[in-house]
N, C-alpha and C positions, 0 to 999 in steps of 0.2 A: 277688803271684804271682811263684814263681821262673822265673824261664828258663834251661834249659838249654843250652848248647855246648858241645859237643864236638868238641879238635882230631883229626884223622883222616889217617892218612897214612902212610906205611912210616917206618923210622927212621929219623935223620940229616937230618930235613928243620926243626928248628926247634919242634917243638910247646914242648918241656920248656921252653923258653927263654923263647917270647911268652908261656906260658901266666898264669907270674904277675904278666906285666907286665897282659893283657889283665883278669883278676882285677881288680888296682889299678886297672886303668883305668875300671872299671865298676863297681866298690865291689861286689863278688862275690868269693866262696871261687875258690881255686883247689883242686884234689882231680887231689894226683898220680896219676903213673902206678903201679899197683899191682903188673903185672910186673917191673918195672924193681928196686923194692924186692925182692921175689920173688927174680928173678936175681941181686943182689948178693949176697943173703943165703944163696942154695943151686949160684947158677950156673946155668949155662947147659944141663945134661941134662933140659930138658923132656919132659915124658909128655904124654898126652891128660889124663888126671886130674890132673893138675899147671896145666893151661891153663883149667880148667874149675873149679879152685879160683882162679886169680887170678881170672879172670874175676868171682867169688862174690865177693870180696876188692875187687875194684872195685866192685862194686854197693855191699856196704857201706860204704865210703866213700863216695859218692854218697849214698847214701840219708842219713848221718851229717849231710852239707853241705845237705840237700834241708832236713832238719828245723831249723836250725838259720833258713831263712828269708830268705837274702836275697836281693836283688833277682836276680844271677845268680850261677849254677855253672858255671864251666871245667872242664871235662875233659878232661885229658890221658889221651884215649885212652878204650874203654868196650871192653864185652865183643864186640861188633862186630869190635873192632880183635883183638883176641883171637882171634878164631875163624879172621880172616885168618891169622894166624900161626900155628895148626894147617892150614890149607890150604898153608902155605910151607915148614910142617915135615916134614907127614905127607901130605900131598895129600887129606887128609879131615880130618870136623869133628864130635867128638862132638855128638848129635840136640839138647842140649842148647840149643848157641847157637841153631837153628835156630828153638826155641821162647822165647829170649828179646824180649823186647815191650819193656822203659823203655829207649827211644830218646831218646838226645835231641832237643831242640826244633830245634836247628839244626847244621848240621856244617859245620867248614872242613876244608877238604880240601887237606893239604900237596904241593905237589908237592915232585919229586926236582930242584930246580935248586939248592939247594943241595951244596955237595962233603959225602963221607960221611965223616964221623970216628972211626974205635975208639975204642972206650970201653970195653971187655970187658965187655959187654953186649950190644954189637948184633953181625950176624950176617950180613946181605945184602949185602955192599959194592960186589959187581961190579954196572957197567955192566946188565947181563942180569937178575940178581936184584932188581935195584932196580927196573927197571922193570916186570915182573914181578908183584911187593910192591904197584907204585904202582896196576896194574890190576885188582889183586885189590880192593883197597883200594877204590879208586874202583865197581867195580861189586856189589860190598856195598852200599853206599848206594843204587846205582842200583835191584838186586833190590828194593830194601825199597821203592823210591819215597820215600825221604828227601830233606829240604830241602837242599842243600848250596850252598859256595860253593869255588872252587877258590883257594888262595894262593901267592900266587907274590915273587918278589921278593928283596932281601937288606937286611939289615938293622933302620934305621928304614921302608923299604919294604915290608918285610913285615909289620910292626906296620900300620903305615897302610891295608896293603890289608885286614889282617882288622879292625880297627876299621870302615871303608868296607865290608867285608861283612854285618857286626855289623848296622848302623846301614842299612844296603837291606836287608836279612833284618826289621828291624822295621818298616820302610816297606811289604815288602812283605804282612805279615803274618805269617809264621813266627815272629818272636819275643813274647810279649807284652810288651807295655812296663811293662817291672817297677817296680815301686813302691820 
């Protein structure tokens, strides 16, 4: 059985970075973030229809890594995260994500302690915005009643606390103990 996680959290807080460490760490696919490709490729003038195609864009890769079978999938990000960022862009959210369902198994949820860096990509940098991002972010998960863990830290500390979340998330039952 696979298990899912997926990292969560506004930009600039580290996902892209653990993600393929957290992958190697657990003999697991990692499955980029599919906006991010998205934006390099076309930039940064998102639509609703533009957000609702990545979105689609991520699930198929997801689903790609699902079939392929192994013990866990990382995701850098889900349509979840997605929908927040029409809520940041537009203050609404096509019905769409509303009615998406493959959640994942378990969610880390990045806070904003790390410092934000440009990349010309990301968008929220102020103070305000970012925390904001981090609220929206965080009570997504909450609506849903999803399992989550918050990460905090820098560095090999922040590797460590989501490992430590990982590994209490299987203790506690959220995650199945992949084979």
């Amino acid at each position: 059985m696979t298990a899912t996680i997926c990292l969560h959290g506004p930009e600039s807080t580290g996902k892209s970075t653990l993600g393929p460490r957290l992958a190697e760490a657990l003999g697991g696919i990692y499955v980029e973030e599919f906006g991010r490709t998205w934006s390099e490729a076309k930039g940064l003038g998102f639509t609703m229809t533009d957000l609702v195609a990545i979105a689609k864009g991520h699930m198929a890769a997801t689903r790609d890594a699902l079939n392929r079978r192994p013990p866990y999938v990382i995701l850098d990000t889900d349509p979840l995260m997605t929908a927040v960022w029409a809520d940041m862009l537009f203050g609404e959210r096509d019905p769409w994500f509303d009615r998406f369902q493959e959640t994942a198994d378990f969610y880390l949820m990045f806070d904003i302690d790390l410092p934000w860096v440009p990349d010309g990509t990301r968008m929220f940098g102020t103070e305000e915005l970012r925390r904001r991002f981090f609220e929206l972010s965080r009570a997504e998960l909450e609506r849903r009643g999803l399992p989550y863990a918050m990460i905090v830290g820098h560095g090999e500390e922040r590797f460590a606390n989501a490992m430590k979340a990982i590994q209490d998330a299987t203790r506690a039952g959220h995650l199945a103990h992949a084979a």
